[in-house]
Chimera marker file (.cmm) of the C-alpha trace (Angstrom):
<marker_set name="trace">
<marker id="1" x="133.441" y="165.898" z="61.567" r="1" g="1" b="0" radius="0.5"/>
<marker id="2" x="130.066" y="167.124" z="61.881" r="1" g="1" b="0" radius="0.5"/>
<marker id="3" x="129.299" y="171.203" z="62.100" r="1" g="1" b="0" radius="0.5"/>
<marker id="4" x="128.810" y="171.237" z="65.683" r="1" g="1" b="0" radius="0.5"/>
<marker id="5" x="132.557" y="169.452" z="66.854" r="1" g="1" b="0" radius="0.5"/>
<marker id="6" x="134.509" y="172.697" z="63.742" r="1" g="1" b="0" radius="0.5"/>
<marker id="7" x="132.573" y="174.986" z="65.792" r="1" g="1" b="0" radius="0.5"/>
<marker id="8" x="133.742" y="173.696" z="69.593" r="1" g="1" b="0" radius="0.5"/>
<marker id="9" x="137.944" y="173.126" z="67.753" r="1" g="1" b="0" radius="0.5"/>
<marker id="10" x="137.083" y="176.592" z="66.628" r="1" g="1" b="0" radius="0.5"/>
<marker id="11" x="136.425" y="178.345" z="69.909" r="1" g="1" b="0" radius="0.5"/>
<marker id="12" x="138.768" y="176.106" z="71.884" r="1" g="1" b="0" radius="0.5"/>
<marker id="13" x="141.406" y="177.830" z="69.340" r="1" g="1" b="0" radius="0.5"/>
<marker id="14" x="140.705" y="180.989" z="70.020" r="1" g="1" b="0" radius="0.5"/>
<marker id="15" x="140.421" y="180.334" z="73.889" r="1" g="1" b="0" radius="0.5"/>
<marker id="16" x="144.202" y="178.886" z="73.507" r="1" g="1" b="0" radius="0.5"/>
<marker id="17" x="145.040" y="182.042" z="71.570" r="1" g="1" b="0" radius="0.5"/>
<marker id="18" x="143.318" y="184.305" z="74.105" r="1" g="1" b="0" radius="0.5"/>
<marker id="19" x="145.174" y="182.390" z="76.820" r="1" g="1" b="0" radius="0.5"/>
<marker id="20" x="148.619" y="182.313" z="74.647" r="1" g="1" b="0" radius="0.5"/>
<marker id="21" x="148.865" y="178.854" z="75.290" r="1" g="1" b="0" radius="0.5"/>
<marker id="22" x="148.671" y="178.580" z="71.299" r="1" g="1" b="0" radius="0.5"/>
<marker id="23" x="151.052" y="180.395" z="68.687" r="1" g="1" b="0" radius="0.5"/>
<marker id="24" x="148.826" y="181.844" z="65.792" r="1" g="1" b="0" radius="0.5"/>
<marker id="25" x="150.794" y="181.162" z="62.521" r="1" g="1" b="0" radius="0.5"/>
<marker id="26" x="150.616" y="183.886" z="60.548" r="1" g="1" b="0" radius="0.5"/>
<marker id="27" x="148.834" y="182.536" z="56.868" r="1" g="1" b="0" radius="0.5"/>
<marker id="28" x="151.668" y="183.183" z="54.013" r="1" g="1" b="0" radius="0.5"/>
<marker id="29" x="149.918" y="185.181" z="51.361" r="1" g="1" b="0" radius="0.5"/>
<marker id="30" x="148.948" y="182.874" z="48.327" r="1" g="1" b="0" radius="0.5"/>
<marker id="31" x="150.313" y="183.967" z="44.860" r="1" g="1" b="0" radius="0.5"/>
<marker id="32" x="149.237" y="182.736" z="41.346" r="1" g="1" b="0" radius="0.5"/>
<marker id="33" x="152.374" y="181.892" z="39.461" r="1" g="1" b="0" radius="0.5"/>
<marker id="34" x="151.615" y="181.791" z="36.157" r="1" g="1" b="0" radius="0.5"/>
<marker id="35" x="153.486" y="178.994" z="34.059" r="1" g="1" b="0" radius="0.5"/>
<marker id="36" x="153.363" y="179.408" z="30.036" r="1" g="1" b="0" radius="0.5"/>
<marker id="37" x="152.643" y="176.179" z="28.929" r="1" g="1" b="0" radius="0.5"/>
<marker id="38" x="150.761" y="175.183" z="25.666" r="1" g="1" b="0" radius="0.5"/>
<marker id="39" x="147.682" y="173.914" z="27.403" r="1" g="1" b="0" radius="0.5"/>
<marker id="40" x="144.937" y="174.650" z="24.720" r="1" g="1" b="0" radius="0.5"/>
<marker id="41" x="141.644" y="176.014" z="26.344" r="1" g="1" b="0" radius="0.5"/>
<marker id="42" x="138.719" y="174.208" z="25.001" r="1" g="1" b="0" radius="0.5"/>
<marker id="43" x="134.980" y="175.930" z="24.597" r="1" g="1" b="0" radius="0.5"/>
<marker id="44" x="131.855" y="173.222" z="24.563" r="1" g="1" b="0" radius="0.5"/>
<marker id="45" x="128.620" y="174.511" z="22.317" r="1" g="1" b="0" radius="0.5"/>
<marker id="46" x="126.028" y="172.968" z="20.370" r="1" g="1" b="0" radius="0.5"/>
<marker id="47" x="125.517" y="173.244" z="17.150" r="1" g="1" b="0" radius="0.5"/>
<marker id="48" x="122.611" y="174.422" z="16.794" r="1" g="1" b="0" radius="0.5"/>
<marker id="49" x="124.028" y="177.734" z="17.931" r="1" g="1" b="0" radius="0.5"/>
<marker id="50" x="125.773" y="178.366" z="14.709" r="1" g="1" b="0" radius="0.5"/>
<marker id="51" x="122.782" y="176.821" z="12.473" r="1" g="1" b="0" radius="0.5"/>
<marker id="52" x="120.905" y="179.168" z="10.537" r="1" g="1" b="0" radius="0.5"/>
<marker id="53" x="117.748" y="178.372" z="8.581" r="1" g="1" b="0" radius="0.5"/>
<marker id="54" x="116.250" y="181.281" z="6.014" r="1" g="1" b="0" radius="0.5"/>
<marker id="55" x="113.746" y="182.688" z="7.595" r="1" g="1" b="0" radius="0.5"/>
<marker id="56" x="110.115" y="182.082" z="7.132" r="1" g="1" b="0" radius="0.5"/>
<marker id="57" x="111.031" y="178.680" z="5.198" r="1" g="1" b="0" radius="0.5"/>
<marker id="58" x="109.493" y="174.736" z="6.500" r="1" g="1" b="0" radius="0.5"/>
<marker id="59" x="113.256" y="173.991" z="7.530" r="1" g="1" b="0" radius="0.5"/>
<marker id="60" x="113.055" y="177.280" z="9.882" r="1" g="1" b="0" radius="0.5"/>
<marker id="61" x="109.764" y="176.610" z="11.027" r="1" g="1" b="0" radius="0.5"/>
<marker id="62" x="110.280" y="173.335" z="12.075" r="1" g="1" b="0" radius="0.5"/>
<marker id="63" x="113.626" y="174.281" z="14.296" r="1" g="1" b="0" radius="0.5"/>
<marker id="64" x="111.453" y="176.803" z="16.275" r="1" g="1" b="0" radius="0.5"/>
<marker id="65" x="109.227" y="174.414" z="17.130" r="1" g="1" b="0" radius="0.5"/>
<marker id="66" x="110.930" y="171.282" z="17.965" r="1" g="1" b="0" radius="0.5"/>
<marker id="67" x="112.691" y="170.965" z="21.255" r="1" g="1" b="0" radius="0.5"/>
<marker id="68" x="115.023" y="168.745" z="22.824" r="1" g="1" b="0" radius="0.5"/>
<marker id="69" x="113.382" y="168.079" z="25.944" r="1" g="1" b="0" radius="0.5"/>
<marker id="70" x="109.852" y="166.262" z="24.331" r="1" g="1" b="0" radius="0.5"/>
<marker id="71" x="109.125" y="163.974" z="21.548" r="1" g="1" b="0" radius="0.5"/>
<marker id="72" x="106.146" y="165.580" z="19.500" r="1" g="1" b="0" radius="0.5"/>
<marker id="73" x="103.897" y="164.328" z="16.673" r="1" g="1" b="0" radius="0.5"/>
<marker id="74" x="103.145" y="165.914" z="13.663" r="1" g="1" b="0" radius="0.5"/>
<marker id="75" x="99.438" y="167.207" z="14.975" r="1" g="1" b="0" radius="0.5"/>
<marker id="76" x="101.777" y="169.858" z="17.537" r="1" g="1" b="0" radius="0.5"/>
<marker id="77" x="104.351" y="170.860" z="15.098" r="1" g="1" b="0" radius="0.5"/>
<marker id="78" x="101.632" y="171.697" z="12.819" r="1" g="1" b="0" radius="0.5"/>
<marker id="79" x="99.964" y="173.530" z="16.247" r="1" g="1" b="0" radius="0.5"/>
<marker id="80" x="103.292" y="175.127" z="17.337" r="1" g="1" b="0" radius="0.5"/>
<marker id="81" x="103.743" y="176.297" z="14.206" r="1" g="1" b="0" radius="0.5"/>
<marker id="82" x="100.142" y="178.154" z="13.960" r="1" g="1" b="0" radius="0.5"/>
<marker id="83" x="100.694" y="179.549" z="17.381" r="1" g="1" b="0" radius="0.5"/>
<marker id="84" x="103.936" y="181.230" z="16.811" r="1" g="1" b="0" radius="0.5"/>
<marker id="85" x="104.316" y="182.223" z="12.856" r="1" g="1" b="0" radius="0.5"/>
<marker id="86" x="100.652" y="182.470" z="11.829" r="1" g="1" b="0" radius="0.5"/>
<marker id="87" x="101.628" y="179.489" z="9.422" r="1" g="1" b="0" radius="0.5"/>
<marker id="88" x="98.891" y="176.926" z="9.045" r="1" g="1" b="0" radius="0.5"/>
<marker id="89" x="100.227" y="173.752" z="6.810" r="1" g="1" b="0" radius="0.5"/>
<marker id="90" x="96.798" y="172.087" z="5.416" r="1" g="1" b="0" radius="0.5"/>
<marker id="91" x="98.942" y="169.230" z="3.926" r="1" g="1" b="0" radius="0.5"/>
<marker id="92" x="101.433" y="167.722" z="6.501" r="1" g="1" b="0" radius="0.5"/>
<marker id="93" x="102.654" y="165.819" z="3.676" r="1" g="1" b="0" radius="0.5"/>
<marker id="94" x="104.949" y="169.098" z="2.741" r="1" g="1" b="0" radius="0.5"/>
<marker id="95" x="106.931" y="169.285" z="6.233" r="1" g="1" b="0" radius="0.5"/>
<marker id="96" x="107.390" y="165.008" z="5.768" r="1" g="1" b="0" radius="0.5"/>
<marker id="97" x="110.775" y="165.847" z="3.505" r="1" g="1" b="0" radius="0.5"/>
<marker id="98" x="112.025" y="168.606" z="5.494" r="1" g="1" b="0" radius="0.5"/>
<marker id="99" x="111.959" y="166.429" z="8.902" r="1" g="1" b="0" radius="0.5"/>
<marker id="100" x="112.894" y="163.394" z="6.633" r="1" g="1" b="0" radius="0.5"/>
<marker id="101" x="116.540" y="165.343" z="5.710" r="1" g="1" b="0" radius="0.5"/>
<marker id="102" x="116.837" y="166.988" z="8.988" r="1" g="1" b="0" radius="0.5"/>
<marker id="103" x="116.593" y="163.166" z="10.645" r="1" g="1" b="0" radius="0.5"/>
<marker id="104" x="118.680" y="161.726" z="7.754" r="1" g="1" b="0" radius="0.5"/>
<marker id="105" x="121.923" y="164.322" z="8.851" r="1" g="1" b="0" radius="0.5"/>
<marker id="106" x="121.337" y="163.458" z="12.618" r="1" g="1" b="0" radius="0.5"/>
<marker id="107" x="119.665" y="166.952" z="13.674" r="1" g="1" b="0" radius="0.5"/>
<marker id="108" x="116.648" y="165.321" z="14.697" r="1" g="1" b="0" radius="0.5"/>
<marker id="109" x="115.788" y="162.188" z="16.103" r="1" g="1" b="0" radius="0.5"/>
<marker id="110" x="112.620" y="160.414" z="14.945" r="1" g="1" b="0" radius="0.5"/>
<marker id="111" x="110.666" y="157.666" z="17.129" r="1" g="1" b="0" radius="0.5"/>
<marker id="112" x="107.458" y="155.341" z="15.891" r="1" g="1" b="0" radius="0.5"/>
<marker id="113" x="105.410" y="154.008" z="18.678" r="1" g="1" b="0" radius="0.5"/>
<marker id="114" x="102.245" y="152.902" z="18.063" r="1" g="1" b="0" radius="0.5"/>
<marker id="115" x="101.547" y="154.094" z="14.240" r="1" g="1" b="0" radius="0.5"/>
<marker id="116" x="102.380" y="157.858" z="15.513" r="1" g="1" b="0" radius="0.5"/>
<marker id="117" x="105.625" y="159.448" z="14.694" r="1" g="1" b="0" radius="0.5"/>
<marker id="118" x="107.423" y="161.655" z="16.868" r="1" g="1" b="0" radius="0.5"/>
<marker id="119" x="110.384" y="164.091" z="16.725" r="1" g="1" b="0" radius="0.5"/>
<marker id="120" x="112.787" y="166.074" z="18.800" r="1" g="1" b="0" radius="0.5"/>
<marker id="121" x="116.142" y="167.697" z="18.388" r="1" g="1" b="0" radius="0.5"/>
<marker id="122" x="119.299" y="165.969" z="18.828" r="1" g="1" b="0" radius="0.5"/>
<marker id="123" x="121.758" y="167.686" z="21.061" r="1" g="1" b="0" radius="0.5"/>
<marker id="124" x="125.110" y="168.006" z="19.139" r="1" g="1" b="0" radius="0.5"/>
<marker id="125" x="127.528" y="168.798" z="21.151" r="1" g="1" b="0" radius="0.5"/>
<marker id="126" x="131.198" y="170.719" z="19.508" r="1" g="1" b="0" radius="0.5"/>
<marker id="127" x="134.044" y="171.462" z="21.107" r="1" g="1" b="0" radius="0.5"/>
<marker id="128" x="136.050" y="174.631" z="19.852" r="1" g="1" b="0" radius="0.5"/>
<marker id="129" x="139.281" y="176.092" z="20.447" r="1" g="1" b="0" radius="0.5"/>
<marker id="130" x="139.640" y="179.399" z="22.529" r="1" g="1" b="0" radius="0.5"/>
<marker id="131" x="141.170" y="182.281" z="20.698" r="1" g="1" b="0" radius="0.5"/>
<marker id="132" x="144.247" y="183.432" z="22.763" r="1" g="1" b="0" radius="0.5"/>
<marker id="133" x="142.774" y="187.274" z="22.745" r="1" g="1" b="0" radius="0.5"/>
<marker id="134" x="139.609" y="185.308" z="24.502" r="1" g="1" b="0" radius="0.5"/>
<marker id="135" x="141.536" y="183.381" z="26.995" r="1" g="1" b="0" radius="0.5"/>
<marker id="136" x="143.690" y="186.269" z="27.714" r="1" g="1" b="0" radius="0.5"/>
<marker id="137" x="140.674" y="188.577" z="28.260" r="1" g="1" b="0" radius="0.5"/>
<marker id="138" x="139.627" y="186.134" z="30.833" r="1" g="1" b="0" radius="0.5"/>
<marker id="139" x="142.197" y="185.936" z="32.704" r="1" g="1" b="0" radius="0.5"/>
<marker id="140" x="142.530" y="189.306" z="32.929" r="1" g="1" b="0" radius="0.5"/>
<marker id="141" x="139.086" y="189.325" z="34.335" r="1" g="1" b="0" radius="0.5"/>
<marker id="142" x="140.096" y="186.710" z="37.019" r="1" g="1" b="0" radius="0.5"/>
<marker id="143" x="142.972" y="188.813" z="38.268" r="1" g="1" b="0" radius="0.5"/>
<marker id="144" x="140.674" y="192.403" z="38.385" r="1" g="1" b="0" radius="0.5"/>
<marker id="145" x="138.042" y="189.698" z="40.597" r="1" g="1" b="0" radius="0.5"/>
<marker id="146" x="140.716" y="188.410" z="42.846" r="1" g="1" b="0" radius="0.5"/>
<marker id="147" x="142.820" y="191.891" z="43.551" r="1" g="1" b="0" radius="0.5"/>
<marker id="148" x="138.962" y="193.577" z="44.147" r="1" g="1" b="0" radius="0.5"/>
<marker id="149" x="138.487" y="190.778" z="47.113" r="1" g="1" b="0" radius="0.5"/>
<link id1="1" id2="2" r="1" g="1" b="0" radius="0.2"/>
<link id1="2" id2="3" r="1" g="1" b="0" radius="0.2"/>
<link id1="3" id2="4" r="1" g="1" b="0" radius="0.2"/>
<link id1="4" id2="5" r="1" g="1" b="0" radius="0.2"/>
<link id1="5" id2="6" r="1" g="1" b="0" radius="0.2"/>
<link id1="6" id2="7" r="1" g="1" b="0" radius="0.2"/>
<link id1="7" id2="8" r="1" g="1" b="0" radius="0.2"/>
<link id1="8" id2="9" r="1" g="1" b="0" radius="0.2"/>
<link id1="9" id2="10" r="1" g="1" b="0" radius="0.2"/>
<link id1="10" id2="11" r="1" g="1" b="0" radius="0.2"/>
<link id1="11" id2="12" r="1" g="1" b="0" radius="0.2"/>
<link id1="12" id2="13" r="1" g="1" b="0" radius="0.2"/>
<link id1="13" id2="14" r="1" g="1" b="0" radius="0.2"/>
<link id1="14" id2="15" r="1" g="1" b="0" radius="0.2"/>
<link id1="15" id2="16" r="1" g="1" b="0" radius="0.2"/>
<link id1="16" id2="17" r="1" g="1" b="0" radius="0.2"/>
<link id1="17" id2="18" r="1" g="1" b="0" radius="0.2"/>
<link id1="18" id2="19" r="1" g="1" b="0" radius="0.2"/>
<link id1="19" id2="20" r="1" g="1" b="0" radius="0.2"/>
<link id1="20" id2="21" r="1" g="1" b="0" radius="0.2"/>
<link id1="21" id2="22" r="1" g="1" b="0" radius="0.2"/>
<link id1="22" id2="23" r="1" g="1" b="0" radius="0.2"/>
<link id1="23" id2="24" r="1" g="1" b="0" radius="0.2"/>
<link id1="24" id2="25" r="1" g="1" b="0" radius="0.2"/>
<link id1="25" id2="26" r="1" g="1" b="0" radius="0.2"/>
<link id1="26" id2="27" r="1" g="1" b="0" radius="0.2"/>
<link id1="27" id2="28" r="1" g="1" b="0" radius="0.2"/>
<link id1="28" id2="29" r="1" g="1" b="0" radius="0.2"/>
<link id1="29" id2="30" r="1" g="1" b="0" radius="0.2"/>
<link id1="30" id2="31" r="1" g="1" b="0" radius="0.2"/>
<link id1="31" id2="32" r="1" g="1" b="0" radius="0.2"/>
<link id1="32" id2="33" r="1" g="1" b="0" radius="0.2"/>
<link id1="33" id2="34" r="1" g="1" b="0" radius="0.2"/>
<link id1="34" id2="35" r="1" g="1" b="0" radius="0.2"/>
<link id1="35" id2="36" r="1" g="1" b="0" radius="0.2"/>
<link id1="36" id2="37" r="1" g="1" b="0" radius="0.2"/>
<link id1="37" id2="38" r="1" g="1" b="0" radius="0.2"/>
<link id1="38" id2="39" r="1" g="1" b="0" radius="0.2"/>
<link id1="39" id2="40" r="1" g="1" b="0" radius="0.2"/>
<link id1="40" id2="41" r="1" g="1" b="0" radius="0.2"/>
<link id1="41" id2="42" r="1" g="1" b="0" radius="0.2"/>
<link id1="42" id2="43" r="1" g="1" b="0" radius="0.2"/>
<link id1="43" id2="44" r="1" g="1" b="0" radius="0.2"/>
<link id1="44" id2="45" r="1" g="1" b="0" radius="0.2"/>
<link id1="45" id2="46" r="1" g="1" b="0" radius="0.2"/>
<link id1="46" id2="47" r="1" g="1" b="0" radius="0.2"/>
<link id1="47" id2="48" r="1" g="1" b="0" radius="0.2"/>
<link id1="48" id2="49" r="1" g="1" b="0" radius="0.2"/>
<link id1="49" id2="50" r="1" g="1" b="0" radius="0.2"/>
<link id1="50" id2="51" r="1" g="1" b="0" radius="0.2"/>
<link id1="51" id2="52" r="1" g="1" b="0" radius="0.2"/>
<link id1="52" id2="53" r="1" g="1" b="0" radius="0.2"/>
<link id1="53" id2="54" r="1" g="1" b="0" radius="0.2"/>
<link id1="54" id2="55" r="1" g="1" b="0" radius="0.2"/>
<link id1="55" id2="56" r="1" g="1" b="0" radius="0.2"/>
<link id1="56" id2="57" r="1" g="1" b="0" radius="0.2"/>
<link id1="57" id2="58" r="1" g="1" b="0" radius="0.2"/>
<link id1="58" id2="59" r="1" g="1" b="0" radius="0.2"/>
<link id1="59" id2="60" r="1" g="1" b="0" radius="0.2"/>
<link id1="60" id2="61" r="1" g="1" b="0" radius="0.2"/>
<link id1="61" id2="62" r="1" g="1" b="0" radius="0.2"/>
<link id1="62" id2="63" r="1" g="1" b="0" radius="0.2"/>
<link id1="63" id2="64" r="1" g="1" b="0" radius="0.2"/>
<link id1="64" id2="65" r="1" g="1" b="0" radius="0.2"/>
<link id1="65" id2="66" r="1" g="1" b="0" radius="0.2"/>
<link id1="66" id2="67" r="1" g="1" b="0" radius="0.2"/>
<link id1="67" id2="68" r="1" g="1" b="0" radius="0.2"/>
<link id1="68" id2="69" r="1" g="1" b="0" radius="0.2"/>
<link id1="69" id2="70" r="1" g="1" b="0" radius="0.2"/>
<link id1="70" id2="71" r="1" g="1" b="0" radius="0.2"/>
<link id1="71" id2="72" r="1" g="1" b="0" radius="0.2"/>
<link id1="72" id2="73" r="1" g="1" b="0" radius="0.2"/>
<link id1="73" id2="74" r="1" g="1" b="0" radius="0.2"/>
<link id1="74" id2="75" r="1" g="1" b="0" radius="0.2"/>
<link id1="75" id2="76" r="1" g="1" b="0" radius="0.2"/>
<link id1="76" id2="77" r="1" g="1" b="0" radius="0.2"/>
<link id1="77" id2="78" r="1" g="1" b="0" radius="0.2"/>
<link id1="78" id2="79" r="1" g="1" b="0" radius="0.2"/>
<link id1="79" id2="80" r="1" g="1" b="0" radius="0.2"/>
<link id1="80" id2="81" r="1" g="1" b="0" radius="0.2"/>
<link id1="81" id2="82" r="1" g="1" b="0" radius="0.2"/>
<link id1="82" id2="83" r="1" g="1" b="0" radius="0.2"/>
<link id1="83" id2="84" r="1" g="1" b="0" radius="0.2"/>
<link id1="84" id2="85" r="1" g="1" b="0" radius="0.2"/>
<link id1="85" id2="86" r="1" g="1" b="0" radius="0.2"/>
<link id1="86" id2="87" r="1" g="1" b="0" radius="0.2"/>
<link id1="87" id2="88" r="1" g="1" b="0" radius="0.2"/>
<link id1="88" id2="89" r="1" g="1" b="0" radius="0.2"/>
<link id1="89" id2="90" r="1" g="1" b="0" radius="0.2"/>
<link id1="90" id2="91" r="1" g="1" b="0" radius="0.2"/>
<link id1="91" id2="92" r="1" g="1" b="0" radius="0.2"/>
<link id1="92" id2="93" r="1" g="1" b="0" radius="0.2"/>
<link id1="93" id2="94" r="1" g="1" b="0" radius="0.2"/>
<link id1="94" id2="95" r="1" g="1" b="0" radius="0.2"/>
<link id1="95" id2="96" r="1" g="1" b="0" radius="0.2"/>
<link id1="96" id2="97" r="1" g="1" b="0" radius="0.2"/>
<link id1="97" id2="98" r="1" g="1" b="0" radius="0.2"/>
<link id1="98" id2="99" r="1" g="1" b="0" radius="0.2"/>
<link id1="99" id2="100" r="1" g="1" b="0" radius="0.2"/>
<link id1="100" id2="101" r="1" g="1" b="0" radius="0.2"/>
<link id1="101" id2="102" r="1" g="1" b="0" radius="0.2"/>
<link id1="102" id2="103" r="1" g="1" b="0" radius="0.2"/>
<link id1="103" id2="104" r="1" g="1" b="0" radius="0.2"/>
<link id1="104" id2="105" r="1" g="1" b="0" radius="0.2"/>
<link id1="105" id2="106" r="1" g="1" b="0" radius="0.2"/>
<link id1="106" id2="107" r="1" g="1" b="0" radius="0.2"/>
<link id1="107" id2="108" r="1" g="1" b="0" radius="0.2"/>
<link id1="108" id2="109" r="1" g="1" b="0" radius="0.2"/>
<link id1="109" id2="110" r="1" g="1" b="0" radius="0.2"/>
<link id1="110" id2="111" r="1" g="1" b="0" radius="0.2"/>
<link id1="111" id2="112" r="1" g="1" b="0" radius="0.2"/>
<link id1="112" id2="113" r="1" g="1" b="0" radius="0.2"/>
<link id1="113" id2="114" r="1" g="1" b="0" radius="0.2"/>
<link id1="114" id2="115" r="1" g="1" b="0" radius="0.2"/>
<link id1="115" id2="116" r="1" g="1" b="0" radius="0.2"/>
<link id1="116" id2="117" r="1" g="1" b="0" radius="0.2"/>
<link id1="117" id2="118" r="1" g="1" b="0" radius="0.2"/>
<link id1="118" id2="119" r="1" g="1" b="0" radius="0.2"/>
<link id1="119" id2="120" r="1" g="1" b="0" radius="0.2"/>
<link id1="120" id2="121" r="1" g="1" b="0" radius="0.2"/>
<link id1="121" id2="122" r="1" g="1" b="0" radius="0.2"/>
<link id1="122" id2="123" r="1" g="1" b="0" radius="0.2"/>
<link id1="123" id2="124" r="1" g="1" b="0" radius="0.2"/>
<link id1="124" id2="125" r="1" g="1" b="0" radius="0.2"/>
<link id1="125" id2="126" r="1" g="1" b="0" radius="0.2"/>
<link id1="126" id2="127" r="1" g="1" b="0" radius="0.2"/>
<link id1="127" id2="128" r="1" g="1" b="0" radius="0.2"/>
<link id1="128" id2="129" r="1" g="1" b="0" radius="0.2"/>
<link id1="129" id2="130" r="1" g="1" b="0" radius="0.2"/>
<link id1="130" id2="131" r="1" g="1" b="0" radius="0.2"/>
<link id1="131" id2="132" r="1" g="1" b="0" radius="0.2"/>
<link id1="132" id2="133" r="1" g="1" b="0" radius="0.2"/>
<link id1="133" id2="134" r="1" g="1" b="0" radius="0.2"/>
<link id1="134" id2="135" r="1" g="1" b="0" radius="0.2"/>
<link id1="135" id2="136" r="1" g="1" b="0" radius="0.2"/>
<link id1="136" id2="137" r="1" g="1" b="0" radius="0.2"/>
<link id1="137" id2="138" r="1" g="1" b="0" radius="0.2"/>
<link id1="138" id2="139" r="1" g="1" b="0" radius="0.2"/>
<link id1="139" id2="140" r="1" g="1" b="0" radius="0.2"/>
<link id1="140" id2="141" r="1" g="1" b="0" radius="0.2"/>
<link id1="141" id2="142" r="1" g="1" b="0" radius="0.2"/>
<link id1="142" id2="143" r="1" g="1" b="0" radius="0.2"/>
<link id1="143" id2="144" r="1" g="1" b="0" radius="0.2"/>
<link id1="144" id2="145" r="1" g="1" b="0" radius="0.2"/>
<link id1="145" id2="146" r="1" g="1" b="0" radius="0.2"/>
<link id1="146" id2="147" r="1" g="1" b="0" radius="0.2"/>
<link id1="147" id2="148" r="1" g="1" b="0" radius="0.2"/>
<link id1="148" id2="149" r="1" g="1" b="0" radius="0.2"/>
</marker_set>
C-alpha cells in the first residue's frame, strides 16, 4: 500500500469512529516477560583493539600508519610515519622484517603489483562472551528507556 491509500484507511477510521459506526478496541498493554534461559550473549571486536605495540618501536609505528581501508607502499609508510612521530627511516630495509612478521601472523596483508609492494591491515574479527554483570547492566538500561517513554 502506498503512503497516500494508510493515510485515506486512516481518516476513514476515524470518520467511522466519529460516526460510531466503528468500535475502537482498546490496545492491551504489551509486557516483556522475561524467560531465564541460557542464551549466551555474544560481543563482536577486532583484534586490533586489544593489540598493544611498545611505544615508539618500528612494530608501533607501522600500526599507526597502516589502515584497513588502502593498500600503501613503502614510500607512504615511510611519509606517514615522518608526518605523525617525527621518525624519518633512511633505510627502509629496517621496517622490511617488522611488516615481514606482522604479514607472516595474518595482521597485515601484503600485495605485489607491478614490482611495488603494498600493505594494509587485515580486519580480524573475535567474538567474546558477555559477562553476566554486563548483560545485566544492559538490560537494566533497556527497562529505565522503555518505563521513561
Amino acid at each position: 500500500m502506498t503512503k497516500l491509500s494508510m493515510v485515506m484507511m486512516g481518516i476513514i477510521d476515524t470518520i467511522k469512529q466519529i460516526l460510531g459506526l466503528k468500535q475502537k478496541i482498546p490496545q492491551k498493554p504489551v509486557q516483556n516477560q522475561e524467560v531465564s534461559n541460557n542464551k549466551k550473549e555474544f560481543e563482536i571486536r577486532s583484534i586490533w583493539d586489544y593489540l598493544q605495540f611498545n611505544e615508539h618501536t618500528q612494530a608501533y609505528h607501522l600500526a599507526s600508519v597502516i589502515r584497513f581501508d588502502e593498500w600503501i607502499t613503502m614510500d607512504e609508510v615511510r611519509r606517514r610515519i615522518f608526518d605523525l612521530f617525527q621518525v624519518d627511516y633512511e633505510n627502509e630495509r629496517s621496517l622490511y622484517p617488522y611488516l615481514k612478521t606482522m604479514v607472516d601472523v595474518g595482521l597485515i596483508e601484503s600485495n605485489n603489483v607491478g614490482g611495488k609492494r603494498k600493505w594494509r591491515k587485515k580486519d580480524l574479527l573475535i567474538k567474546l562472551e558477555k559477562k553476566k554483570k554486563e548483560a545485566e547492566k544492559e538490560k537494566e538500561f533497556e527497562k529505565e528507556v522503555q518505563i521513561q517513554t
